[in-house]
TILODREN-368061 format. One record per atom (N, C-alpha, C): residue number from 1; residue in one letter; atom name; x, y, z. Coordinates in steps of 0.02 Angstrom, whole numbers, plus 50000, padded with zeros to 5 digits. Atoms other than C-alpha are relative to their C-alpha. Layout:
BEGIN
> NUM / a / CA / X / Y / Z .
...
//
This chain:
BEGIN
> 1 / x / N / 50027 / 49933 / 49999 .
> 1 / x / CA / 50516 / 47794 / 51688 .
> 1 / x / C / 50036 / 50043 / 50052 .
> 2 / x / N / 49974 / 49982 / 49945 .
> 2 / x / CA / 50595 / 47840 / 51844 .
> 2 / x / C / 50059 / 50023 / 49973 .
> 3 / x / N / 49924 / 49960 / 50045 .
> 3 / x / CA / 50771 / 47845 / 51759 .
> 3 / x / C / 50017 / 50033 / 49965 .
> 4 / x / N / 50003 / 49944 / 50062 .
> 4 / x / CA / 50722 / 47951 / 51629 .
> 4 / x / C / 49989 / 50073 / 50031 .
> 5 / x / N / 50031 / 49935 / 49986 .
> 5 / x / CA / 50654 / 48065 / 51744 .
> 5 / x / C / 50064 / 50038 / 50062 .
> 6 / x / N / 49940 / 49992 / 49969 .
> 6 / x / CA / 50816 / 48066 / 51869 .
> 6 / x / C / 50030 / 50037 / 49941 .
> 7 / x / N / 49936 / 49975 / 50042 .
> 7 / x / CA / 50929 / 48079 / 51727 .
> 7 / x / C / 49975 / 50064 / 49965 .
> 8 / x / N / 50021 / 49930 / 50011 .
> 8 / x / CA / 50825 / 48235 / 51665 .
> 8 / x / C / 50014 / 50051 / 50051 .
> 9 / x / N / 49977 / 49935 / 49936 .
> 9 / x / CA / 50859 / 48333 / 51851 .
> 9 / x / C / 50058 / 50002 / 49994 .
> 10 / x / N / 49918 / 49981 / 50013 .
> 10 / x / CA / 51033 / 48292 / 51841 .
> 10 / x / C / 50024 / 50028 / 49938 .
> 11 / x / N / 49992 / 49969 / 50063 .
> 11 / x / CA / 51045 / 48335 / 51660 .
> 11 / x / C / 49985 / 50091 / 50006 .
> 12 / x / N / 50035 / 49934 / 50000 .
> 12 / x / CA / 50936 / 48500 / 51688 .
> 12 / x / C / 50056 / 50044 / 50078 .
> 13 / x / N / 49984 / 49973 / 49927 .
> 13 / x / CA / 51042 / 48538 / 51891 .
> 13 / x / C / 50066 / 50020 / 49959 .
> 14 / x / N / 49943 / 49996 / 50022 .
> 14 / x / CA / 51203 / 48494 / 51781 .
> 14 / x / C / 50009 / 50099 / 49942 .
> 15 / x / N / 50036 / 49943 / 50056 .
> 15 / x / CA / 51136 / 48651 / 51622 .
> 15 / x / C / 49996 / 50061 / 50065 .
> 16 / x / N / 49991 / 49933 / 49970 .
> 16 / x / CA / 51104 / 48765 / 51786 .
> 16 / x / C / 50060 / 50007 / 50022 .
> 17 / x / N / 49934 / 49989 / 49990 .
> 17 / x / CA / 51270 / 48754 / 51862 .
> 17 / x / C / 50050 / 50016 / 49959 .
> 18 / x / N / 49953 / 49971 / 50046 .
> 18 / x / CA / 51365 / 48775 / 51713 .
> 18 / x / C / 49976 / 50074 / 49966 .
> 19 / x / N / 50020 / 49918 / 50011 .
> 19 / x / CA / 51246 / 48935 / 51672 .
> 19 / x / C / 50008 / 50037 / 50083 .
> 20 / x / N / 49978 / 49961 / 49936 .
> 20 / x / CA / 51279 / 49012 / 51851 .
> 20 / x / C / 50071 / 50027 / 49996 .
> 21 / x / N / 49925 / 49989 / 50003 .
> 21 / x / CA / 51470 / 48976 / 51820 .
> 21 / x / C / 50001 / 50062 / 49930 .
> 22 / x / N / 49977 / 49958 / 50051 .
> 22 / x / CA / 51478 / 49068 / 51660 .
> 22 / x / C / 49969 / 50078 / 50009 .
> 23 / x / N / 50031 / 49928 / 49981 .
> 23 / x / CA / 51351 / 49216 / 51725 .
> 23 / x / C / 50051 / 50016 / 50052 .
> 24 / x / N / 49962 / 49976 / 49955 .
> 24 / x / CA / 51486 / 49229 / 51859 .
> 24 / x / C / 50064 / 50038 / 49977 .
> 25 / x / N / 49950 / 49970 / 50031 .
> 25 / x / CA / 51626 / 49245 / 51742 .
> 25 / x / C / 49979 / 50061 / 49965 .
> 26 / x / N / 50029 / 49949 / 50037 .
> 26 / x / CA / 51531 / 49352 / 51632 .
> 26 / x / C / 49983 / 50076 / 50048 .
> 27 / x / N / 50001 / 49949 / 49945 .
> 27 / x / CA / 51506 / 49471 / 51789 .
> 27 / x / C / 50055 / 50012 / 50028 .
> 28 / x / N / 49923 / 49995 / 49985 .
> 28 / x / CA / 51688 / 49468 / 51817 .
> 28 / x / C / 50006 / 50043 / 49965 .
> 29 / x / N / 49975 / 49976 / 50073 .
> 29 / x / CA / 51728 / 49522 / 51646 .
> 29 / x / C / 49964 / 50093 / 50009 .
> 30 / x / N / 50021 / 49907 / 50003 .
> 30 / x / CA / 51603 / 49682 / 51669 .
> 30 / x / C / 50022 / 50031 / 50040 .
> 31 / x / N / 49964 / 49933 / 49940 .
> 31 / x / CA / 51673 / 49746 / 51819 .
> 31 / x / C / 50075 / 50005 / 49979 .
> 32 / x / N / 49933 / 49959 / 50023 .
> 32 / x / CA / 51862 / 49737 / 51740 .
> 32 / x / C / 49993 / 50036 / 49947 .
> 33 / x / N / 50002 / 49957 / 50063 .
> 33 / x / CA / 51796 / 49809 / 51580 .
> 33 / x / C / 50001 / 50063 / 50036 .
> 34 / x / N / 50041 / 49947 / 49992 .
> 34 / x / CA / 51702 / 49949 / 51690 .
> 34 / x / C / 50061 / 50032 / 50041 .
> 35 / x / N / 49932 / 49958 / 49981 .
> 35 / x / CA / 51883 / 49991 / 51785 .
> 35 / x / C / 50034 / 50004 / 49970 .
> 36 / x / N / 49943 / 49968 / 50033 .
> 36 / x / CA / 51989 / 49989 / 51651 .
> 36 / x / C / 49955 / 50051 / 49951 .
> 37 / x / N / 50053 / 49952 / 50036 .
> 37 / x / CA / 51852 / 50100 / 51554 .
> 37 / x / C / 50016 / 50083 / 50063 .
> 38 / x / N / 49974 / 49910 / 49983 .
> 38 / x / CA / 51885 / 50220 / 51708 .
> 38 / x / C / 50061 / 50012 / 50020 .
> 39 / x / N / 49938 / 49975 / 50019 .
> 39 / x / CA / 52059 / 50220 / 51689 .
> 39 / x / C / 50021 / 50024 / 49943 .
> 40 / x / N / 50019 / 50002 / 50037 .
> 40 / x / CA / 52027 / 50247 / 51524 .
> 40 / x / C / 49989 / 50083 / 49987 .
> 41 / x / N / 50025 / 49942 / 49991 .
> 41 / x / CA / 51928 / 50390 / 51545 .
> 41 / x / C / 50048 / 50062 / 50060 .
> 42 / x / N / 49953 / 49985 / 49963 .
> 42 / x / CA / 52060 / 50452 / 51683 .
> 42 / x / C / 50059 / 50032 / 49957 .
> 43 / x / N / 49938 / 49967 / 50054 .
> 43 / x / CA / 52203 / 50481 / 51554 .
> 43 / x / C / 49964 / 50029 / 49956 .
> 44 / x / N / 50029 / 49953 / 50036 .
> 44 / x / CA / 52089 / 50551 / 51447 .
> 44 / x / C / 50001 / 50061 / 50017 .
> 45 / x / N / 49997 / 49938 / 49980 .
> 45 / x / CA / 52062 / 50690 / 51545 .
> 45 / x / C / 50075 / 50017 / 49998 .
> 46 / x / N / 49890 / 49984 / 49997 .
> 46 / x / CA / 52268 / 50703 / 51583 .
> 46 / x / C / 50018 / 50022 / 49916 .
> 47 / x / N / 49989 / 49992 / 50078 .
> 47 / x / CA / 52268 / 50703 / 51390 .
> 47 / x / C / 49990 / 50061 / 49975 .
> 48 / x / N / 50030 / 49948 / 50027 .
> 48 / x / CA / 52169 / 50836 / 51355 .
> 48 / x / C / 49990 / 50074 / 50046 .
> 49 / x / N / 49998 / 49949 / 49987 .
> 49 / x / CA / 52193 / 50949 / 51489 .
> 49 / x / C / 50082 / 50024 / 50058 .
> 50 / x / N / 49934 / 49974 / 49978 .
> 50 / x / CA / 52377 / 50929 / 51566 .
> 50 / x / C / 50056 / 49970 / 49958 .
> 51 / x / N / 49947 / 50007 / 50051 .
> 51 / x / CA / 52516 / 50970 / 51461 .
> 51 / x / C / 50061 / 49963 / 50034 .
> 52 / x / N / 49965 / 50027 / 49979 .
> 52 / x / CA / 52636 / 50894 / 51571 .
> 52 / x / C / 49995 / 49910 / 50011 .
> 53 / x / N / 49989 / 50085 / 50014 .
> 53 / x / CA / 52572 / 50722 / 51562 .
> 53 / x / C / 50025 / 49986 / 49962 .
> 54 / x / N / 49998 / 50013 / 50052 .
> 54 / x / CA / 52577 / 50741 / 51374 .
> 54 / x / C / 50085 / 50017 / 49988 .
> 55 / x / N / 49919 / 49995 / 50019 .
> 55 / x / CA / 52763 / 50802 / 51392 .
> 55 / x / C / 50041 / 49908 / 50030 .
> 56 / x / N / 49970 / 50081 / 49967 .
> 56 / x / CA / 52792 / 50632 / 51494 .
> 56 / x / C / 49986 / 49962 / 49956 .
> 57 / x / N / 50005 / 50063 / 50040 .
> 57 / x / CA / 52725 / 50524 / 51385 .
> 57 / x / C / 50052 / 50016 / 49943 .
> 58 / x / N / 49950 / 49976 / 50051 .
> 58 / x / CA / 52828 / 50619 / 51245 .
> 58 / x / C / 50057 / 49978 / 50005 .
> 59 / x / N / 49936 / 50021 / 49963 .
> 59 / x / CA / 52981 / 50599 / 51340 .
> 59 / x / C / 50014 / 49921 / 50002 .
> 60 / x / N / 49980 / 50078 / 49984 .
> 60 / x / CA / 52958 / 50402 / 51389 .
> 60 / x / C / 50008 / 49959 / 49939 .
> 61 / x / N / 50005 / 50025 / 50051 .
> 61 / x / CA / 52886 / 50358 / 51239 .
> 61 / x / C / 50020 / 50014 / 49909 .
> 62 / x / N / 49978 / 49958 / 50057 .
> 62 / x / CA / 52943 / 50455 / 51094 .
> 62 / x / C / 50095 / 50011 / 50010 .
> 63 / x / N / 49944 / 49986 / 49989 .
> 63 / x / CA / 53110 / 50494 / 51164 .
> 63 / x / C / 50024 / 50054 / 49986 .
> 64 / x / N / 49991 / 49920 / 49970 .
> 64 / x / CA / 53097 / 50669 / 51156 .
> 64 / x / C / 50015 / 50042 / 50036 .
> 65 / x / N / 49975 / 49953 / 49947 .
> 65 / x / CA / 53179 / 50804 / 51236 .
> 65 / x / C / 49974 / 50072 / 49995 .
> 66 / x / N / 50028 / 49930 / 49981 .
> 66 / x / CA / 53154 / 50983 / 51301 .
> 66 / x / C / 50043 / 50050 / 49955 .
> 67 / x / N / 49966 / 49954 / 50029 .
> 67 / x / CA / 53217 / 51138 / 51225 .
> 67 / x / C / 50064 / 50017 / 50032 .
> 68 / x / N / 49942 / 49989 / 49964 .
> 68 / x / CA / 53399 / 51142 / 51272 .
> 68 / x / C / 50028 / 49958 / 50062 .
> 69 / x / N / 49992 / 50057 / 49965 .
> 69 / x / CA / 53397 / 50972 / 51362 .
> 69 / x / C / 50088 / 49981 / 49954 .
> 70 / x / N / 49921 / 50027 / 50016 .
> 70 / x / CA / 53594 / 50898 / 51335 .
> 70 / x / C / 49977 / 49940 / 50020 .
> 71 / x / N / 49990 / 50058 / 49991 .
> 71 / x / CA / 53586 / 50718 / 51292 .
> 71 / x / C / 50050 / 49958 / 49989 .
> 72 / x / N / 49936 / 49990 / 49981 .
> 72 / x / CA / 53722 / 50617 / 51334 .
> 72 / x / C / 49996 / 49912 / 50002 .
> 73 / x / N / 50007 / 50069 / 50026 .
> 73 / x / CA / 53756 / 50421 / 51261 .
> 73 / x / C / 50067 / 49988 / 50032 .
> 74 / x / N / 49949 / 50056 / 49980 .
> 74 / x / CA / 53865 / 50299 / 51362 .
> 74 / x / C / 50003 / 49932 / 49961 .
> 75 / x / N / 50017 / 50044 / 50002 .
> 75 / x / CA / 53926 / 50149 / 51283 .
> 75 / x / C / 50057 / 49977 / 50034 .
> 76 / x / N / 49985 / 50058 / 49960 .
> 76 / x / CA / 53973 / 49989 / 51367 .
> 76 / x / C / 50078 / 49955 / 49975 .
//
């Protein structure tokens, strides 16, 4: 009786420690969601209210140029 009732605390101590660990990770996880959510929200604004981000991103990512920009190909 005794052993049944041991091996139930360790069974049951073992069930809380592995729920602590995962509520820990799981509380990790919300606080990087909740900063990249306000970086997120950060370019948003840049998005929608400065045209000069939106020319940068144009530029980096698009490879777009300006009105009367001279582009100018080296090869190797």
């Amino acid at each position: 009786m005794v052993c049944v009732l041991v091996g139930s605390v360790i069974s049951e101590t073992t069930q809380i420690l592995f729920l602590r660990n995962k509520n820990a990770d799981i509380k990790e996880e919300i606080r990087n969601k909740k900063n990249h959510n306000r970086l997120l929200k950060a370019e948003l604004l840049l998005l929608e209210n400065d045209t000069r981000y939106i020319s940068i991103l144009a530029r980096k990512n698009l490879g777009m140029i300006r009105h009367g920009e001279k582009i100018y190909k080296f090869s190797n």
